[in-house]
N, C-alpha and C positions, 0 to 999 in steps of 0.2 A: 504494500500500500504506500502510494508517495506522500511524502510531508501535506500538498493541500488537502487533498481528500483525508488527512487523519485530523486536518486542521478541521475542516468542515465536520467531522463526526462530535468534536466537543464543541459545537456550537447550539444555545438554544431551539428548542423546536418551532418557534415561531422564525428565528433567523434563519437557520438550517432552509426551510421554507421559502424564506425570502430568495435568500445566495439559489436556491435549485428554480426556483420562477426565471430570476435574472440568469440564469444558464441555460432554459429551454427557449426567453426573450431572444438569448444572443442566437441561437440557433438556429430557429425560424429568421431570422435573419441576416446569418451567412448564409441559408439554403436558398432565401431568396433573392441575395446578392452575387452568390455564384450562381446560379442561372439568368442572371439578367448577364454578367459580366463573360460568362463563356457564349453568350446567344448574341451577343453586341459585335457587329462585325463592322461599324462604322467606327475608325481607330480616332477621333477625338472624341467624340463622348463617351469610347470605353473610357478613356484616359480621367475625364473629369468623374465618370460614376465611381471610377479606383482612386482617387484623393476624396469625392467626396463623404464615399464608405469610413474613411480613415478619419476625416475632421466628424463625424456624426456619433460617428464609435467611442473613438478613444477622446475628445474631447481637448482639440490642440487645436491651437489658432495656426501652426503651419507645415504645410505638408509639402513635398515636393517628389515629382517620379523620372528615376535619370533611365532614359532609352535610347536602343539605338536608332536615330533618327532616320539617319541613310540606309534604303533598305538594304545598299551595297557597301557599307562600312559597318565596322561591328564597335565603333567607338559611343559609349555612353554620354548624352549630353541629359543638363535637365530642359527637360520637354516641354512639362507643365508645370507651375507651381502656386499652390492657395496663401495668402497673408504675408507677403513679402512684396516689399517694391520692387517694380520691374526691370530697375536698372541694376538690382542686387543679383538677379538671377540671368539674366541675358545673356547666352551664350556661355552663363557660367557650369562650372564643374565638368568636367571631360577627362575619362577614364579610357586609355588604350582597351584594345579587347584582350590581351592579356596581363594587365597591371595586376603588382598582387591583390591588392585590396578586392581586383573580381576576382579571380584565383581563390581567395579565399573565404567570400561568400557563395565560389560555386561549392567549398568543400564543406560549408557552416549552413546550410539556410535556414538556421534560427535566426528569430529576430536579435540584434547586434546592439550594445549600447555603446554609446559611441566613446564614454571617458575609458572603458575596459580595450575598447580595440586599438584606444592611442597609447597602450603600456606599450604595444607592439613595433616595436621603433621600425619594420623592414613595412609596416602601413602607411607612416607619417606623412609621407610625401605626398599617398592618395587621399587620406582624411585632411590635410591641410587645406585642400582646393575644396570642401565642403563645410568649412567653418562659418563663410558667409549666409550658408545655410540655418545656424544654429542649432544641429542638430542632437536628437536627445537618444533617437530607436534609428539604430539600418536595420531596412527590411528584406531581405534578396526573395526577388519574383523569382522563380525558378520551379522549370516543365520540363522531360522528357531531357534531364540530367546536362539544362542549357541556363545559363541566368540571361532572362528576358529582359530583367529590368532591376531596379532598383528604389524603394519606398524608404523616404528621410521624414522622418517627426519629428516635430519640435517640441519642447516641455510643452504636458497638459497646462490646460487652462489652469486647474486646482494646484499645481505645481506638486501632485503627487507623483511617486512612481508608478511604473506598469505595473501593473499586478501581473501574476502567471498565469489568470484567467486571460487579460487582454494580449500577453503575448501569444499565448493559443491562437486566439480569435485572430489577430494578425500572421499569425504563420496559416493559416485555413484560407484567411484571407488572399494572402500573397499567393497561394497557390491557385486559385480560381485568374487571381487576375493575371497573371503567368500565362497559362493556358488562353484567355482572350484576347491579352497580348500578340501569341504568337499568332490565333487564327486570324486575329486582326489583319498582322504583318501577313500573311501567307495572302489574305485578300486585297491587301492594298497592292503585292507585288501583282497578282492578276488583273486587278483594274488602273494602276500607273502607268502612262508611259513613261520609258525607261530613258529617252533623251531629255525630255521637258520637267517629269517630275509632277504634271496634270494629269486629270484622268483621263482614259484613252475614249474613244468615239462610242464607242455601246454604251460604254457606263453611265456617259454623257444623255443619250440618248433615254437609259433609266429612267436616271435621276430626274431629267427634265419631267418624264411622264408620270413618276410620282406628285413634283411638285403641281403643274397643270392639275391633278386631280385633288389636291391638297386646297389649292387657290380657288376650286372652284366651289368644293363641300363648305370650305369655312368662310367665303367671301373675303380672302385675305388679298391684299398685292402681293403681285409675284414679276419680275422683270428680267429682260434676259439682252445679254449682251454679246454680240459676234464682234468679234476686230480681226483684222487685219494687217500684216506688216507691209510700209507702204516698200513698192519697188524691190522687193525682196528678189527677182529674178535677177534684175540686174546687179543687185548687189551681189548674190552667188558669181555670177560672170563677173565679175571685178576684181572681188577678193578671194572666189573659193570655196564651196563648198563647209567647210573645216570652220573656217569664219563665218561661214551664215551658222553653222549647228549651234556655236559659241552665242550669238546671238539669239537663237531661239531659245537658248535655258535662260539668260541672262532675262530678256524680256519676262518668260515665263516664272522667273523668281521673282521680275518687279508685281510681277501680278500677282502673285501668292501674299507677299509684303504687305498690300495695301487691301485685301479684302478679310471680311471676317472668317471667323471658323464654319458657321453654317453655308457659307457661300460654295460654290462649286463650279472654281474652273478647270477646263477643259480643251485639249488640243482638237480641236473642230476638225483637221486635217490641215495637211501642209504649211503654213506660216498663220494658219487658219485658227482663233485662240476664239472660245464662248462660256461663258460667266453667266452659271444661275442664280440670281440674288432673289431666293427666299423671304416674302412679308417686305417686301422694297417697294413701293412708288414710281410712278416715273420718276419725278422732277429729283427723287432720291439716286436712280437708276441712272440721271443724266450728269448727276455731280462726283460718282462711283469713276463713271467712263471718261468724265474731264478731267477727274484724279489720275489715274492709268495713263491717259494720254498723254498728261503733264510729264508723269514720272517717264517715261520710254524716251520721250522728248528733249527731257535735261539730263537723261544718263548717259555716263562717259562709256562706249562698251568700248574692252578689251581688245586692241588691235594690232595689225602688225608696224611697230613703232608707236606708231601716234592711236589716241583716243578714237576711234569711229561714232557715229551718231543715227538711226535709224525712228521713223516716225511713225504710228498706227493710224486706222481710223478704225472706228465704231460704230456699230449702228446700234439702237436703243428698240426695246419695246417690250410693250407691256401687259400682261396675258390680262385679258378680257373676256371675264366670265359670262357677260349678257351676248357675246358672241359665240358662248360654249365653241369655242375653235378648239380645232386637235394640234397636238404635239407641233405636229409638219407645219402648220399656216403662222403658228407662232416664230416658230424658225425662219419662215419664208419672209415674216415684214420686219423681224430683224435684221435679215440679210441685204433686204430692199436697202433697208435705212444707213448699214454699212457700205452700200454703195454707193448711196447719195454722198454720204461721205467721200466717199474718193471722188465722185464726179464735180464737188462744191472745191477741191484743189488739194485733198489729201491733211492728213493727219488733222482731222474736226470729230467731231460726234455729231453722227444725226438722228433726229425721231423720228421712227413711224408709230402715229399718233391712231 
């Protein structure tokens, strides 16, 4: 019998009680936190349901999850993170794929506290670049003998310790969201494309026909944007194949940069980029596309010697339920409105109203 459970037998029978209520409490909800988090194949809100399981549970104002972002790099960055300013975390913390510190959560995945793991002087180097974090619990996600990820908590609210019940609940934890993690990743690499780092044209195709049906049940706005990179032919014949690919991720990171997480951009085909924006407006839909167009516009890309500079157009439009239109007709007066764009002189946004 282990010390809690002989703990729990010399507790009154009205407490005894209580502690077994709040043990069957916590269960019903890991069982119904791992089935939400192994059935979530949409990899940003697995990512928020896994901090947010963690600040509702354990009761810490901050939590943070280091993954590997690139699905072709296996370096640890933090991804997401609750109750910390943004400039403390951006870009911060980054773990090779073999540093000890993973090494040795791939060989521990108990939950880790972090003043015991810094006795370990051949860690220091990796816990030092997580200080900024504040962290009180390392948690190693870890499925099918791979660490997917990694869970940093910060001191509970109450400024208690873990209990051995709550590092349970977070090892159960970590294992579900492990597991989501990966089928996530295993889906995101089927629906990415592999140049741009967008979703590829079916997904596109989807996702739009989800939201059409979404905009239409709830009476919500929905707006959808095609662009276009201007003279992109000619610029391959100029500079080179090699040089336009370099600009196709470039542009398609500026696009990632400026829209939200619900949003859903998309390599439309060939220099060809479309943007679902989810409960958007037009006149919301047209200051999205002005933003984009601006940024494409003043960015320096990557050349041979000197900076190169490359322009988009847009076109705008905005799914219209009293016209119950299908998927296709919404596509079709976006595209119109992208072309008006190029015909008004290139790199504009236009509406089709």
């Amino acid at each position: 019998m282990d010390h809690q459970h002989a703990h729990d037998k010399q507790l009154p029978p009205e407490q005894m009680i209580q502690t077994l209520e709040k043990k069957v409490y916590d269960l019903r909800n890991l069982i119904e936190m791992g089935m939400s988090l192994t059935s979530n194949l949409v990899f940003e809100r697995l990512v928020e349901s896994i901090l947010y399981s963690c600040i509702g549970q354990m009761f810490v104002e901050k939590v943070a999850i280091l993954l590997q972002v690139d699905i072709d790099i296996d370096n640890y960055h933090v991804h997401t993170a609750k109750g910390y300013d943004q400039d403390v975390v951006d870009g911060a913390v980054m773990l090779v794929e073999n540093a000890p510190l993973v090494r040795y959560l791939n060989e521990n995945a108990a939950p880790q506290d972090f003043t015991l793991l810094w006795e370990n002087e051949t860690l220091r180097s990796d816990l030092s670049r997580m200080e900024v974090l504040s962290p009180e619990l390392i948690v190693p996600m870890k499925s099918k003998n791979q660490l997917n990820g990694i869970l940093v908590l910060g001191p509970k609210i109450t400024a208690e310790n873990f209990s051995s019940d709550e590092r349970d609940f977070l090892t159960d934890l970590a294992k579900f969201a492990a597991i989501g993690v990966e089928n996530s990743r295993l889906y995101l690499m089927a629906t990415l494309d592999r140049m741009t780092r967008l979703y590829i044209h079916h997904y596109f195709q989807e996702r739009l026909t989800e939201e059409v049906k979404r905009s239409h049940r709830y009476n919500t706005p929905m707006t959808l944007l095609i662009s276009d990179i201007d003279h992109f032919k000619g610029f391959n014949d100029t500079y080179g194949h090699q040089q336009g690919d370099i600009v196709l991720k470039e542009v398609a990171k500026l696009f990632k940069q400026n829209l939200r997480v619900m949003d859903v951009p998309a390599r439309y085909g060939g220099e060809e980029f479309a943007v679902i924006l989810p409960e958007t407006a037009l006149a919301d839909g047209v200051k999205v596309a002005n933003r984009l167009r601006k940024c494409v516009e003043e960015h320096e890309f990557p050349g041979q010697g000197e900076p190169l500079h490359v322009t988009v157009s847009i076109g705008v439009a905005q799914y219209d339920p009293a016209l119950n239109e299908e998927r296709a007709e919404l596509i079709k007066r976006a595209d119109a409105a992208m072309y008006s764009a190029k015909h008004a002189g290139r790199n504009k946004v236009a509406v089709h109203k």
